[in-house]
GUSE-336840 format. One record per residue (C-alpha): z, y, x. Coordinates in steps of 0.2 Angstrom, whole numbers, plus 5000, padded with zeros to 4 digits. Example, Ala and Ser with C-alpha at 12.3 -4.5 7.8 and 13.67 -1.06 7.14 Angstrom:
// residues 2
503949785062/503649955068/
END
This chain:
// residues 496
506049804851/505749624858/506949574872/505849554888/506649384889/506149314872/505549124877/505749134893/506248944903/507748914912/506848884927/505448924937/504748854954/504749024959/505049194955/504049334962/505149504960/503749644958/501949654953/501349754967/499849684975/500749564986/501649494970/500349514959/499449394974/500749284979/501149244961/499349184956/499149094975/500749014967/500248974949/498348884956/499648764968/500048704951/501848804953/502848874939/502949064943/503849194934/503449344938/504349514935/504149694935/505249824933/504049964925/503149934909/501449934921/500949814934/500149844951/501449954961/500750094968/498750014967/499050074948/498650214935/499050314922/498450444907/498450614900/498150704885/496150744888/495550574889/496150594908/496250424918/497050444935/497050314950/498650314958/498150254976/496250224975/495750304989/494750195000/495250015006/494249905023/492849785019/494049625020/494449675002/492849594996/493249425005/495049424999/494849464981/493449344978/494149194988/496149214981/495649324965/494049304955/492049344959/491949464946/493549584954/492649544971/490949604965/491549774959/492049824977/490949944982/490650064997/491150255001/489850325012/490250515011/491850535022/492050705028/493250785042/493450975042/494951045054/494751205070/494251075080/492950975071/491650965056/491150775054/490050685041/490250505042/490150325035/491650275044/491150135051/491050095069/488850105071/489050285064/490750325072/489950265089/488450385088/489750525082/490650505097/489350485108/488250625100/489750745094/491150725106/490150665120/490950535126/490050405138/489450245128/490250125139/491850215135/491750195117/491150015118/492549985130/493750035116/492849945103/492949805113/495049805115/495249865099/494349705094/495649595104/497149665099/498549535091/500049555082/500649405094/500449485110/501849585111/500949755116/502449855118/501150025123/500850165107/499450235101/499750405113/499550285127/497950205120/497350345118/497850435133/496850265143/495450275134/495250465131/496350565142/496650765140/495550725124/496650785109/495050815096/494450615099/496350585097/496350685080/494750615072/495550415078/497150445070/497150555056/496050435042/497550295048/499050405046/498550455028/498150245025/499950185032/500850315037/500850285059/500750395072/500550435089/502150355094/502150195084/501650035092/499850045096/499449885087/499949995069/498350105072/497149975080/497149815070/496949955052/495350045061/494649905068/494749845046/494050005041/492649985057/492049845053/490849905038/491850065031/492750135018/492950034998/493650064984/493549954967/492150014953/492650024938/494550114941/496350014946/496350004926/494949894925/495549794942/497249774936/496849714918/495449594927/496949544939/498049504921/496949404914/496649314929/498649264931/498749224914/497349094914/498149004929/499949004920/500949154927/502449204916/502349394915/503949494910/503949664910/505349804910/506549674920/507549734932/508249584946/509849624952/510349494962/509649334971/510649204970/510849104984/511948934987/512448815003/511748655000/512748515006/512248545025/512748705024/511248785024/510948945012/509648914999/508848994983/509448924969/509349064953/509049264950/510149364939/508949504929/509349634917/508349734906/507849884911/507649964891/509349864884/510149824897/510149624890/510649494907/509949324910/510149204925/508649114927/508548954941/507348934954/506948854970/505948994979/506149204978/504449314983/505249484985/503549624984/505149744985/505449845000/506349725012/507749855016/508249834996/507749624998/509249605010/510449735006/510549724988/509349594979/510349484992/511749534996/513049535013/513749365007/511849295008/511449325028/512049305046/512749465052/511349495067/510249485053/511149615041/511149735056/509249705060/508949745042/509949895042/509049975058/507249945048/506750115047/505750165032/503950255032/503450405028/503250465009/501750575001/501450714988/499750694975/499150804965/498050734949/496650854944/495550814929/494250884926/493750944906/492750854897/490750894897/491051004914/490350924931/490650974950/489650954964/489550824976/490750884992/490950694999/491850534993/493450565004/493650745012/495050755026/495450925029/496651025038/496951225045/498251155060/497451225075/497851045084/498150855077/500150835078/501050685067/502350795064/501150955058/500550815047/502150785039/502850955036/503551015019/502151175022/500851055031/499051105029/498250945032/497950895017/496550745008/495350754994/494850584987/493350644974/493150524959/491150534950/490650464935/490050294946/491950264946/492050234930/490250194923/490550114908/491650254899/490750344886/490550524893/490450554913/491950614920/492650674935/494350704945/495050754960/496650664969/497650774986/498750674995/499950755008/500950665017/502750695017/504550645021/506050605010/507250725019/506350865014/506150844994/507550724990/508950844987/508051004981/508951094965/507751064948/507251224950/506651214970/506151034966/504951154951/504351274962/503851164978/502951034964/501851194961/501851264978/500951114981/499751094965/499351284972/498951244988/497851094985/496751234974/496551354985/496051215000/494651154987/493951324980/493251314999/491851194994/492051214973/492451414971/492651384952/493851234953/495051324940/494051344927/493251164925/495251094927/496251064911/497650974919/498550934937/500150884942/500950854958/502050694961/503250684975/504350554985/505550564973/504250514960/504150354971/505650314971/505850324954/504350224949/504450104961/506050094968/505750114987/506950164999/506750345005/504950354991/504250275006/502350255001/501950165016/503250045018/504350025034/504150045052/503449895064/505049825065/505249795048/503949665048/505249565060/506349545047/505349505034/504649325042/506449305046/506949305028/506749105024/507549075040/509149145035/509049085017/507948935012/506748984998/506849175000/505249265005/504649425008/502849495005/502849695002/502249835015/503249835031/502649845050/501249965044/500049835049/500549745033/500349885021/498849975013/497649874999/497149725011/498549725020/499749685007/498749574997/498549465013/500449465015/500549374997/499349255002/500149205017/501949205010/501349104994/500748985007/502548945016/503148974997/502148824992/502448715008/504448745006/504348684987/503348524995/504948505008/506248605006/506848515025/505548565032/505748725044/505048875038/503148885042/502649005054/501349135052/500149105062/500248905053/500148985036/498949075041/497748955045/498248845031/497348975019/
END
């Protein structure tokens, strides 16, 4: 077996620990500034959770395809190529079925306006009005109100307008009624703009394309390499800077230091600071900050393919459905919640295979707390509790589900955590406040940046690939002048 480190140099401009999308992103942003970038990944497959995976059957599953905001299309053609950007195409079937409401929308904000209008008869100046705020919200204004209290201004007493605002955002980054309001607004005000995407062609075809792409432009790809410490140095000023990475691999368990002048961490910032770089590496304000980042919430999939030569009906492109008798972010959470998503793959997600074929993806969200120490034999029986549950919710709109379904399995946070490596499984990265810590990073240490989900509002598809752009950005500036102070965002930000 090679060693993952056959040929590689003894130093990089930068190295970018994790091929999620914001590595993937930053790491090509990097190698097109003309920078040397190695770039490293832990599991023998690239993409972090926008990835996939097969089973016996000719089964292809997408891990996290399950509908992204318009801005995909202008980022992935301007920092990735035309031909990824031309494959985005739109969901127009989202359906919402709970006690309080059956909805049938293109979730974007003309159809969503007449819906609440016409369906929850709300008063047009109302919804403009909310449209309107929702437009000017900014991450820089330091609006300390949450979503509850947006929603109780704009629609007070009115738990079902609450329920169909919230529950589509909850499943995309995890927020609820008590995070800061700028978590919901800023991602529905994405997805308003012109609705729901998702890439043509399977996150197969996308990461290959995305490959090739950062191979052309120079990107070292290594594979199975686990990065166990960044190493950090005071330069003679005394200030803390980058200077190397110690990796191991993750199959042999062969080490290697490598040098470099600048770390993009895609990791989860709590495992950034605390362990990649260790207590030695930061102020102690700083390490306290860190430690107080609370970590998001997790989910639970289950894959369904479908056998070969059978078909199933058209029921919608993303079905949210739910039995709680009221919207709660707690209900929505629970280990026996019944709010639960279908996202519905056709044959037009992969047109170019051979024979049509269809699957089904549920995903319930969940927390850490309530799988994470479960015996094998609970952690068995609640993995099928779950598979059976997301039957029996989809024999209401395809009674014979069973018999056209030759395989399904559930994942769980644990099965994050182990695949990924996030804190707590988290699927949608950390709370608001860890987005704080996270631009603070080169502050602390010169060189050391951070570009995976945190503060919600960088998380999801666009989100995160956005982060890699604007941290490759100050990545590039700092490797231009290392004396310089670390760029801001808002600067990066308009420098790209």
């Amino acid at each position: 077996m090679p060693s993952p480190f056959d040929n590689i140099l003894p130093r990089y401009d930068a190295v970018v620990i994790g091929a999620g999308l914001g590595g993937m992103t930053a790491a090509n942003n990097l190698a097109k500034f003309g920078r040397k970038v190695l770039l490293l990944e832990h599991h023998y497959q690239l993409g972090g959770l926008a990835t996939y995976f097969k089973r016996v059957g000719g089964h292809v599953f997408d891990i996290s395809l399950h509908g992204f905001p318009h801005g995909m299309i202008k980022s992935t053609r301007r920092y990735w190529t035309k031909e990824i950007s031309d494959r985005i195409h739109q969901l127009k079937d989202v359906r919402f079925i709970n006690p309080d409401f059956d909805v049938r929308t293109t979730f974007d904000r003309a159809d969503f306006t007449r819906i609440l209008i016409e369906q929850f008869k709300l008063s047009a100046e109302t919804v403009e009005a909310f449209f309107a705020h929702l437009r000017e919200m900014n991450y820089y204004d330091n609006d300390a109100r949450t979503t509850r209290q947006l929603f109780e201004q704009f629609f007070p007493g009115r738990p079902d307008v609450q329920r169909l605002l919230l529950e589509p955002i909850a499943y995309a980054n995890g927020s609820t009624l008590d995070d800061p309001a700028i978590t919901f607004g800023i991602v529905f005000s994405n997805f308003m703009s012109k609705g729901v995407f998702i890439f043509q062609g399977g996150t197969d075809t996308m990461i290959n394309l995305m490959t090739a792409e950062m191979k052309a432009n120079g990107v070292d790809i290594r594979r199975n390499v686990l990065v166990e410490k960044v190493l950090v140095e005071k330069d003679a000023a005394g200030r803390r800077r980058v200077v190397g990475v110690k990796l191991r691999g993750t199959r042999m368990g062969e080490e290697v230091e490598v040098a470099c002048a600048t770390v993009v961490s895609n990791a989860n910032i709590k495992d950034t600071v605390l362990k990649m770089g260790g207590e030695d590496a930061f102020e102690a304000p700083f390490l306290d900050e860190a430690r107080k980042v609370r970590v998001n919430t997790s989910s639970c999939q289950v894959y369904m393919g479908v056998r070969e030569g059978e078909s199933i009906p058209h029921i919608g492109d993303l079905v949210f459905t739910s039995e709680a008798k009221s919207f709660s972010s707690h209900e929505l959470i629970d280990f026996h919640t019944t709010s639960r998503t279908y996202s519905v793959y056709y044959p037009d997600t992969r047109p170019h295979t051979k024979t049509p074929r269809y699957a089904v993806v549920t995903s319930v969200n969940q927390q850490w707390e309530d799988w994470a120490n479960l015996s094998a034999e609970d952690y068995a029986a609640n993995k099928a509790r779950v598979i059976e549950e997301s039957f029996r919710g989809l024999e209401k709109f395809i009674p014979d589900i069973r018999s056209k379904v030759d395989h399904a399995e559930a994942a769980t946070p644990r099965t994050v955590n182990r695949y990924v490596r996030h804190v707590g499984g988290t699927s949608f990265g950390t709370k608001f406040e860890g987005l704080k810590v996270s631009m603070a990073l080169p502050e602390q240490v010169g060189g050391f940046y951070h570009a995976g989900s945190v503060g919600i509002i960088m998380s999801g598809w666009l989100g995160t690939i956005n982060y890699g752009v604007i941290v490759s950005a100050k990545a590039d500036a700092y490797l231009r002048d290392p004396a310089a102070n670390p760029l801001g965002d808002a600067a990066a930000s308009a420098g790209v």
